[in-house]
N, C-alpha and C positions, 0 to 999 in steps of 0.2 A: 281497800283492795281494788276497789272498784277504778277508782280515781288514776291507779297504777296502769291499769289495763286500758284505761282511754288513750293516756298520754304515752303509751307504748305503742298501737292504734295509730295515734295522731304522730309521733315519729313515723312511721312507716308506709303513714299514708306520704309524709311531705319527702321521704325517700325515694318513693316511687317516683310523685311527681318529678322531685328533682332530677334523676335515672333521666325519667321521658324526657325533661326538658335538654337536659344534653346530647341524649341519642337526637331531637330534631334539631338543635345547634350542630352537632353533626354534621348531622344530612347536609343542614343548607352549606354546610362550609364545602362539604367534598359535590354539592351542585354548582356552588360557585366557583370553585376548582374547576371544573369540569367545562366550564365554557371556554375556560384558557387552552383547554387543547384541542377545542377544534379548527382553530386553524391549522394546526400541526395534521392535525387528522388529512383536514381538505386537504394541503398540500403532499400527503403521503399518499390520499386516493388519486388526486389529481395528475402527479409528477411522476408516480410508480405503478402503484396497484393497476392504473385504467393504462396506460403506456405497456404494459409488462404481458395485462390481459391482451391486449391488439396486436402486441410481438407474435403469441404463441397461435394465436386465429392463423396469421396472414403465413406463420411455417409452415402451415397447412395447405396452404394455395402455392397459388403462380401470381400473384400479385407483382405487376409491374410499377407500383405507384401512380398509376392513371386511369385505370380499369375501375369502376364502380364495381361491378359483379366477377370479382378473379373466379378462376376456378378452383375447388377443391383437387388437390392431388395428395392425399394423404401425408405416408412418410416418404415421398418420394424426394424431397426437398430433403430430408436427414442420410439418405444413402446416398445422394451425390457428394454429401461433404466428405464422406471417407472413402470416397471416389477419385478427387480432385486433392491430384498433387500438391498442385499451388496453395491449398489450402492447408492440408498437412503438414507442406513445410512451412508456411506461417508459425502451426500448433508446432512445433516443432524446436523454431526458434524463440516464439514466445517463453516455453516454460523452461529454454537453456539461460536465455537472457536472465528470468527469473530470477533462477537456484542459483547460478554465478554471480549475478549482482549484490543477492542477499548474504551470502556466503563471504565474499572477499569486501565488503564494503565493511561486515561484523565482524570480519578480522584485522580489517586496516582499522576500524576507528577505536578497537578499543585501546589498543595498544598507544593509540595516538591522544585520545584523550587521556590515557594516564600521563602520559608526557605532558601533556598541558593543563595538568594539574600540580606538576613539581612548580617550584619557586626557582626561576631564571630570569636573567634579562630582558626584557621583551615583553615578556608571556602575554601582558595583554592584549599588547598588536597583532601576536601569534593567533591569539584567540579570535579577535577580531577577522584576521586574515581570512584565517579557514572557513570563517562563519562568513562570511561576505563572499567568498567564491560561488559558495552554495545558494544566495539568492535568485539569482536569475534563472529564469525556466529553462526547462530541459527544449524546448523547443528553439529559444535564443542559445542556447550550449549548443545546441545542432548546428545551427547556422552559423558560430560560430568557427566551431570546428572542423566545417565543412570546409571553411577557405585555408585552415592549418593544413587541414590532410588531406587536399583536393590530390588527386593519382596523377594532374599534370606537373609541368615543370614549372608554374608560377604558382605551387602550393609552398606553403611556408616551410612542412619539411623537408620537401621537395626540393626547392633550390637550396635548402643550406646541406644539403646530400651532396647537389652538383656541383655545389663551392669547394665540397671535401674533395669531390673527382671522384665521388660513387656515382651506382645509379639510383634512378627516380625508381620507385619502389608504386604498383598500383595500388595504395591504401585502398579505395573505395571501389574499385571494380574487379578488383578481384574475390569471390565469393568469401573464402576464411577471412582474409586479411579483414573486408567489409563486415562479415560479424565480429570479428575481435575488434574494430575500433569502437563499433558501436557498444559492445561490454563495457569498454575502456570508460570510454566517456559518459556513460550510464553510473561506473564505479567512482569515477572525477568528482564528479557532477554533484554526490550523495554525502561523499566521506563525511566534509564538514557539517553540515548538518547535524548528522547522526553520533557523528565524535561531541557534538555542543551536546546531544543529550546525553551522551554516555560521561560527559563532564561535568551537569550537572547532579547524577544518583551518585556521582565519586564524592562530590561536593557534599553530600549528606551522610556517606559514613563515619562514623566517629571516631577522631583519631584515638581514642583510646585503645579500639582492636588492636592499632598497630605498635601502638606504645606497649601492651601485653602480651602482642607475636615478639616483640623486639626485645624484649625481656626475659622472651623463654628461647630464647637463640636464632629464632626463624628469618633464614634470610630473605633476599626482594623476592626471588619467584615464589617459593613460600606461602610468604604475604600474600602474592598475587593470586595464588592459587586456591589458596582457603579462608582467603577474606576477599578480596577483590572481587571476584568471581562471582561467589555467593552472593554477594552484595550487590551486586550490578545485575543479577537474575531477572527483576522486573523490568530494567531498562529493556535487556538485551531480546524481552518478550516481547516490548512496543514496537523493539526497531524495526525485527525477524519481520514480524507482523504486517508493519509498514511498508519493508521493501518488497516481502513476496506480492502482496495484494496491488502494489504500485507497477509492480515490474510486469507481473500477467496481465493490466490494462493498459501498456505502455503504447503510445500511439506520436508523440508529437516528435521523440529526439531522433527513432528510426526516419519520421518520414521527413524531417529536416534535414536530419546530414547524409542519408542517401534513397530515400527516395522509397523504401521497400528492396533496392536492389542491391546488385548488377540481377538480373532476372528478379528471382522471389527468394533469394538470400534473406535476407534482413527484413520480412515483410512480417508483420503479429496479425494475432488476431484481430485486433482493433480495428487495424488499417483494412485487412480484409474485411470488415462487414462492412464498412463505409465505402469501401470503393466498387462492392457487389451491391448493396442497397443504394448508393445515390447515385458513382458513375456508372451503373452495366444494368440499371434499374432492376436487377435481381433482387425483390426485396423479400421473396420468399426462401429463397436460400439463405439470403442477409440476418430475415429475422429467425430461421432453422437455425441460423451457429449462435444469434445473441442467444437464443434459449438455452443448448449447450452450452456456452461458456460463463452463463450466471449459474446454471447447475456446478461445474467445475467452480468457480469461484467461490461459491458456496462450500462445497465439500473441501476445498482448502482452507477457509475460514474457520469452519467448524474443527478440521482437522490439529491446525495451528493453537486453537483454542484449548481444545483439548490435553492438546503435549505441553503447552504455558500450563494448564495446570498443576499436570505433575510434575513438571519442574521446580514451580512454585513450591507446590504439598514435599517436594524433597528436598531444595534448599534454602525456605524463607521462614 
């Protein structure tokens, strides 16, 4: 009996040890882990955290960028923003540009990627096409389309208007016309892309759904409607996602293909905090709007997040 209870003892004792020896195998491994992210760390205090903390200091002041000791001015730096037209109508254009770019670019591509997913002649130069339009930055799209729909008469739609015996149309100095080109070309600019992702989660459903819609009578829209759809819910989260959060920091295609203008037509936010922080050295008004618009950015992110999920939780 005796003999039982040692060697039950001595299991339990080499249990334990064992236990110990892997909780400190453990440790060392999630220590040895743990130095792998501190650079990620450093680079998130370095690049954001300490950058983010100096933003909300200096909306406190009148910091000109060269004053050692700015002066404190409380919120007075946040009531001139909803003071200043010019800046409102940045805010203004910014979240139209947004919600229209997001909107018409997820109803052009997806319909467009179903299309280039049928089997036709071509299809992969199609494919290629659209996805190759879409490479070039929105700042090179600017410039480019700057000389297509320059408002004089050696703009490209311009004389082929003069050739018909219309007239020259002011694209870009006329306020509307200057935001709808810039939507336009924002929606250009995007399609491909986003048709190449919304072509890829097509590429992943299985044709079988449609072989068992097809079988129980269900025609294309049908299809499209209770299977396509469904199925493409997670694309259509990424895209949503992508263009809302792309389009609210949009800064490079406004100020290529017109400037901010004709006045402050076509001017975002973006452009306004760089041209009040570096050209008008207002960097305490500058860093008052980056604060607000990373809180706004923020509360769109979060918000976005949220509606993907129960999108998701209701069709996935």
């Amino acid at each position: 009996m005796m003999t039982i209870r040692r060697k039950a003892a001595a299991a339990y004792v080499g249990d334990s040890d064992l236990e110990r020896r892997k909780r400190i195998r453990n440790l060392k491994e999630d220590v040895t882990a743990s130095w792998f992210l501190l650079p990620i760390c450093a680079v998130f205090v370095i690049l954001f955290a300490v950058p983010l903390a100096q933003t909300l200091y200096y909306s406190f002041t009148d910091w000109d960028g060269l004053n050692l000791n700015p002066g404190w001015v409380g919120m007075e730096n946040y009531v001139k923003i909803f003071s200043d037209t010019s800046i409102l109508e940045g805010l203004g254009f910014t979240i139209v540009y947004a919600l229209l770019t997001t909107l018409l670019v997820t109803a052009i591509a997806i319909p467009l990627a179903v299309q280039l997913n049928q089997r036709f002649f071509g299809r992969n130069f199609a494919r290629s096409l659209f996805f190759f339009l879409s490479v070039p930055s929105l700042a090179l799209m600017g410039m480019v389309w700057k000389l297509i729909l320059s408002p004089l008469k050696s703009g490209m739609v311009n004389t082929l208007l003069v050739n018909l015996g219309l007239d020259s149309v002011p694209w870009l100095s006329n306020s509307r016309l200057a935001q709808g080109c810039v939507i336009f070309v924002g929606v250009w600019a995007q399609i491909g892309w986003h048709a190449t992702l919304y072509l890829a989660y097509l590429q992943s459903i299985p044709s079988d759904l449609y072989e068992q819609a097809r079988v129980d009578g269900a025609n294309a829209r049908q299809q499209f409607i209770h299977i396509t759809l469904p199925q493409l819910t997670p694309g259509i989260v990424v895209s949503m996602f992508l263009l809302m959060s792309g389009g609210l920091k949009v800064y490079d295609l406004p100020f290529t293909l017109t400037g901010g203008g004709p006045g402050f037509a076509t001017n975002t936010v973006s452009q306004t905090i760089i041209d009040r922080g570096i050209g008008q050295q207002q960097y305490g008004i500058a860093s008052a709007l980056s604060v607000l618009f990373t809180i706004a950015m923020c509360v769109v992110i979060f918000a976005q997040l949220g509606i993907a999920n129960m999108i998701q939780r209701r069709f996935v």
